[in-house]
N, C-alpha and C positions, 0 to 999 in steps of 0.2 A: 150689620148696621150698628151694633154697639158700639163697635170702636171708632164709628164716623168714617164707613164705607159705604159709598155713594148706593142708594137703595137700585136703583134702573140695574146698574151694573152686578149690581151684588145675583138681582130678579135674570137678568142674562147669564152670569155665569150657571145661576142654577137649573136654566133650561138648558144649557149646553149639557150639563153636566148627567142632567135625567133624561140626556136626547127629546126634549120638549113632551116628555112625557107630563102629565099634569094628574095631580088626584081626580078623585069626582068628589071629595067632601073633605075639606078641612076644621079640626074641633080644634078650636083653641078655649083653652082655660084657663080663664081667671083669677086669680086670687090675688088679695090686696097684700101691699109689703109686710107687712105686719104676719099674717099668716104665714107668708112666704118662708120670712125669715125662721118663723117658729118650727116649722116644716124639715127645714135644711138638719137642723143641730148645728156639731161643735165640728166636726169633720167635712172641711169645703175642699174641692177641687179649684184648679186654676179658675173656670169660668162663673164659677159660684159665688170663688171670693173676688171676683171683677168691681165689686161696690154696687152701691144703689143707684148709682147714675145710669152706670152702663146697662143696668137692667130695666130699669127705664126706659132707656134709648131701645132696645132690645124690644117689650112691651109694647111699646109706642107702634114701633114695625110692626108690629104683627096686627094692632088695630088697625094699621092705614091699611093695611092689605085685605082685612077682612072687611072694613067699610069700604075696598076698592072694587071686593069681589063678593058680593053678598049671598049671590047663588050657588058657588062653590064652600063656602066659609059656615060656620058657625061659632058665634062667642057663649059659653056656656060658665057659671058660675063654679067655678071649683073647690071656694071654701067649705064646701061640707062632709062628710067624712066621705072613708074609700069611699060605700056602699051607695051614698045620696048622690054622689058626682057620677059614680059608673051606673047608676039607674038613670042621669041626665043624656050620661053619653050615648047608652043605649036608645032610650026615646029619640034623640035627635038623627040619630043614623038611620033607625026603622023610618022617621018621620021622613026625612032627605033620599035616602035610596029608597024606599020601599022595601025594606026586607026587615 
């Protein structure tokens, strides 16, 4: 969706692709640009160095989908260190699967 390919189709190709296989829980991770960027370094790859729009654009998808799909989805905060974010991701998995 970053580079302004139609979302429906993009969400079609990738049930083709996983034979409509679907998760049972989605984490998506938050972090504001500012961290993002701090995150990265000096060494970007092609989709890294895409700029700020397209990651945006990119962002944005992934909120519509997890506001589309709430029961599947989780938005969790990710600015805080490994440690604080992977004790989030855990809580919310145990809390969502039961395990």
């Amino acid at each position: 969706h970053g580079r302004g390919l139609d979302p429906a189709w993009l969400a079609s190709l990738a049930a083709w692709a996983a034979r409509d296989l679907q998760p049972d829980l989605v984490v998506l991770l938050e972090v504001p640009e500012d961290v993002a960027a701090a995150r990265l370094g000096r060494a970007t790859d092609r989709i890294e160095a895409a700029g700020a729009e397209f990651h945006r654009r990119v962002a944005g998808s992934y909120r519509d989908q997890a506001a589309a799909d709430p029961d599947r989805w989780v938005v969790l905060d990710g600015s805080g260190t490994p440690d604080e974010v992977a004790s989030l991701v855990r809580a919310a998995v145990s809390d969502r699967l039961g395990i």
